[in-house]
N, C-alpha and C positions, 0 to 999 in steps of 0.2 A: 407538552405532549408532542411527539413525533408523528407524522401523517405521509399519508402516502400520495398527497398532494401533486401534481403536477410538476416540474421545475419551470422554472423561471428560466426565460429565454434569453439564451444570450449571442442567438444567431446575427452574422456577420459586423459582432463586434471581434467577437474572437476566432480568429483562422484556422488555430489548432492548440492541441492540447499535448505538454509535451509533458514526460512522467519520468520521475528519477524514486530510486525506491528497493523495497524489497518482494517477498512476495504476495504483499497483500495488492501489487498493481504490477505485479511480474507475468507479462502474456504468455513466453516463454524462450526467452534469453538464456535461461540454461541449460535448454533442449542442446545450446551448440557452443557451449563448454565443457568440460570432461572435470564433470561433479555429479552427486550423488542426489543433490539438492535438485531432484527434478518431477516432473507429474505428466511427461508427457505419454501418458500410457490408460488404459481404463482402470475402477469405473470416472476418471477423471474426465470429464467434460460429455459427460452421458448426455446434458442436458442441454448442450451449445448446439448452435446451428450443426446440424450434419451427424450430431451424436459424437465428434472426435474428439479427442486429448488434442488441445492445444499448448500445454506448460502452465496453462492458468492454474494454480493450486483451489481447486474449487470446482463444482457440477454444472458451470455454466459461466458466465458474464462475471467479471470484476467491475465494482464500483465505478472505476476509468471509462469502461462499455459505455456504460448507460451515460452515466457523465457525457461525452462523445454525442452519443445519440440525442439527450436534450437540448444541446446546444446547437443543433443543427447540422455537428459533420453526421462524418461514418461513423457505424454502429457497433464498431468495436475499433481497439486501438494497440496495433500490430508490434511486432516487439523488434526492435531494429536488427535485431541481427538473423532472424526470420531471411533466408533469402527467396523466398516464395514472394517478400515486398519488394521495393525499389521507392525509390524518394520522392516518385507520383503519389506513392501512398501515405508514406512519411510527412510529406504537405501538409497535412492536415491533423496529423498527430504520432505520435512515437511514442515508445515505452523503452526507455534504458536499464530498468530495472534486473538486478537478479535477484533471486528467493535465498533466503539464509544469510545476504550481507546485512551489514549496519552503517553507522558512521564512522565506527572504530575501523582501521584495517586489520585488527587483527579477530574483529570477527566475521570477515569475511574470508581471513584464513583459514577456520574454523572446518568448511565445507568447501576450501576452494573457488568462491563466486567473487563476481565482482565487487570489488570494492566500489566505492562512492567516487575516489577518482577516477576511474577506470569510465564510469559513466557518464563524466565531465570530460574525457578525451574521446568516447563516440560521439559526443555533444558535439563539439567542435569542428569535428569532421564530416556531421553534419550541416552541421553550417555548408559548410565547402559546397557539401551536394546541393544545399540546397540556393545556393547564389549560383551556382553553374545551370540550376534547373529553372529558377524562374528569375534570373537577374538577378543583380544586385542590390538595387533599388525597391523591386515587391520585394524579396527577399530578406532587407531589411524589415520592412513593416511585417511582415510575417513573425518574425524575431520579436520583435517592439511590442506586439498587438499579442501574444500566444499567451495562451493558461499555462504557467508550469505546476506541477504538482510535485511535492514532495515529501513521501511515506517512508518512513524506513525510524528505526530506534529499538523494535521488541526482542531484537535479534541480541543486541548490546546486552540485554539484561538477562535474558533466559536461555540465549544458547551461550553464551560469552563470560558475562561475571560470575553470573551465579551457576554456570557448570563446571570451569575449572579452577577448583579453589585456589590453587598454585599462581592464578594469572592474575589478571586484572585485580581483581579482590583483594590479593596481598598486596597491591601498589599502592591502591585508592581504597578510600570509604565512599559507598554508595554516592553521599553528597557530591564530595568530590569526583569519583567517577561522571555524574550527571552532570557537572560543567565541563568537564571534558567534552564530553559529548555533543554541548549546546555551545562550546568553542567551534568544534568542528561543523557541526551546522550554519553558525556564523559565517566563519569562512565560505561554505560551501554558497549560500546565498548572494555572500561579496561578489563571489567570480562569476554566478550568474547573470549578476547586474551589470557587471563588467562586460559582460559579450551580450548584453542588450537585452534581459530578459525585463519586464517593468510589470508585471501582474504575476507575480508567485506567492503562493499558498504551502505552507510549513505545516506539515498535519503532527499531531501531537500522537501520544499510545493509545492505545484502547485499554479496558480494563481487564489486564493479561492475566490475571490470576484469576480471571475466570474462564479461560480456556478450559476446552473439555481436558487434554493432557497434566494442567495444573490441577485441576480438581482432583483429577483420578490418583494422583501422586500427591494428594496432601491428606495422607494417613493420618488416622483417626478422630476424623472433622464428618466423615459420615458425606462427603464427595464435597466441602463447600468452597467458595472462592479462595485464592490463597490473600487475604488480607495485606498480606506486607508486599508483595506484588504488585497489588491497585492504588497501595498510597506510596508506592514508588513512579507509577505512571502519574498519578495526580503530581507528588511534587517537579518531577521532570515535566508535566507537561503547563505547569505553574512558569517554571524556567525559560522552555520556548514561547510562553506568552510574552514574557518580557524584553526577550529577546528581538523577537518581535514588532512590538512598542517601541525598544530603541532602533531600530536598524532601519525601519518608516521613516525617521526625523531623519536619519543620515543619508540615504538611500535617495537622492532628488529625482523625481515623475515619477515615483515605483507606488504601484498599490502592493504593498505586503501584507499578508491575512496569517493569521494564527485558525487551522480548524484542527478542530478540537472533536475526534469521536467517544468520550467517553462517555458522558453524562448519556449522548444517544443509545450508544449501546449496551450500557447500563440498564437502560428502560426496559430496552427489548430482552437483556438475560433473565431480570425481574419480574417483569410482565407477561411474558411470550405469547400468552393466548392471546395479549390484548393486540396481538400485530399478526396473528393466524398462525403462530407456531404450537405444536404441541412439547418440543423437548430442546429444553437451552443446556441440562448440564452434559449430556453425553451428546458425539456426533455423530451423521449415517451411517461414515463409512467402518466396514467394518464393526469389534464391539463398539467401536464412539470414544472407548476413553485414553488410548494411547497411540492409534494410526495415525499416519502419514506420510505421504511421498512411497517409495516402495512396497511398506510393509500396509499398504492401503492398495491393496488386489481386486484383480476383477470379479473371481471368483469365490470371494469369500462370503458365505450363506449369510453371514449375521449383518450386511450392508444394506441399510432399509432401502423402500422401493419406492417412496417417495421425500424427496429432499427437501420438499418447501414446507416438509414439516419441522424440521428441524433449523434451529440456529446456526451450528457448526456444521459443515461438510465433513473434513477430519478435525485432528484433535488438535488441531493449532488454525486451520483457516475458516471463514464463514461460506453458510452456501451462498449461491447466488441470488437466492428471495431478500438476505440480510443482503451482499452488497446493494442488491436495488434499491432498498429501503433507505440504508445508509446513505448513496449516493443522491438521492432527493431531498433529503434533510441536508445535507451541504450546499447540495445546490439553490433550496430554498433560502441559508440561512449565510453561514459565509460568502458563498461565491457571489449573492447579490451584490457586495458592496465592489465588483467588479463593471457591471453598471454603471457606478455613480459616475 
């Protein structure tokens, strides 16, 4: 059972938390790319400090937030190309993320966002800022010592394979598609190591086919999960386990972690009330069962008036009661072994 337990502290062993991803830890990096793929407008971030749209896809705080805040930095975790930051702030943590990529580059084509590489050359250049800002020397242990997180995969499957039958799909079969993908991950953790990252955390899918959006679109099932969805995310996220498991033996002083949110979120679709929701298949905004991003308005009547009741914010991202929740059960359970 999932609790809403405290986290576990991991104050001044880790400096900062740095975040590569889509939108489920996208602050709002695509506020200032010319994509469609954006949330920086109401009722999005109704329930943030200050009531504003930040680009976070969601009514308040991502996972990332609170993460941040248990471990002792700042209370949220700004998105680098925000120029309202500078690399004082960046210190301590950054968000490379945009909403709608994947690992694939061609579904980051998809909506024009960043690609995965793309996120690995602000990386870099961060660095730079960041050895001009506090030497080279803290600078490195900064590097050496940081939580990296990395989110990102649901995009591959649901806006990418299974939307354009002509693309990906006719290339690959699902299996094969999913070590593609967990190639390209590979990689992507390689060159992390390579420019010093030694504590990274590979987060796995949720259980996608229960989005509000999949539900609503899985005709005459009477709204249920889409089954072949969820044991696409289980075998893919079976894949990055092992991945995983190998790339720890190879990888020398790196702690690598596999999290894994499905079984969690599973709980809470299942259970809802057992974690004070009242509605996991539809979401607030809007009717719940196919808004997001745009067509998730401020003015639209049917957008409920309280968010922590509900699982979903819109029909693809969670509110911010569910990242809280999420983000303590990682922190509890994964992230510990960052401690040892």
């Amino acid at each position: 059972m999932i609790t809403m337990s405290p986290a576990v502290t991991l104050a001044g062993k880790i400096p900062a938390i740095i975040v590569f991803g889509d939108s489920s830890v996208d602050a709002g990096n695509n506020n200032y790319i010319p994509t469609v793929a954006r949330s920086n407008f109401e009722p999005y971030g109704r329930d943030f400090v200050g009531g504003k749209p930040t680009g976070r896809f969601c009514n308040g705080k991502i996972a990332t937030d609170f993460m941040s805040e248990a471990i002792g930095l700042k209370p949220i975790i700004p998105a680098y190309l925000d120029p309202s930051y500078n690399i004082s702030d960046f210190a301590t943590g950054v968000t490379f993320a945009s909403a709608a990529t994947g690992y694939d580059n061609a579904t980051s084509d998809v909506l024009s966002v960043l690609p995965l590489w793309k996120q690995l050359e602000y990386y870099k250049e961060y660095q730079t800022k960041l050895k001009a800002y506090q030497g080279k020397e803290r600078a490195t242990e900064t590097i050496n010592n940081s939580l990296y997180l990395i989110s990102i995969g649901t995009n591959d499957f649901l806006e990418n394979y299974f939307a354009f039958p002509g693309g990906r799909s006719s290339q690959y079969s699902v299996g094969l598609y999913q070590d593609f993908l967990a190639g390209i991950a590979k990689d992507f953790v390689k060159k992390l190591h390579e420019l010093g990252a030694r504590k990274i955390s590979l987060g796995g899918l949720p259980p996608m086919g229960c989005m509000p959006l999949e539900r609503a679109t899985n005709i005459g099932t009477g709204g249920e999960c889409v089954g072949r969805f969820n044991d696409i995310a289980v075998q893919f996220n079976s894949k990055l386990e092992k991945l995983v498991e190998k790339l720890s033996k190879e990888l020398s002083g790196s702690i690598l972690v596999f999290s894994n949110p499905y079984e969690p979120f599973m709980q809470i679709i299942k259970k809802p009330s057992s974690f004070g929701f009242e509605v996991a298949a539809a979401a607030c905004c809007a009717t719940g069962m196919f808004e997001m991003g745009y067509s998730c308005q401020r003015n639209n009547p049917f957008t409920c008036s309280n968010a922590d009741k509900y699982v979903f914010w819109d029909s693809f991202h969670p509110t911010e009661k569910t990242h809280h929740i999420m983000a303590n059960f990682l922190m509890n359970s994964t992230f510990s072994h960052f401690l040892e």
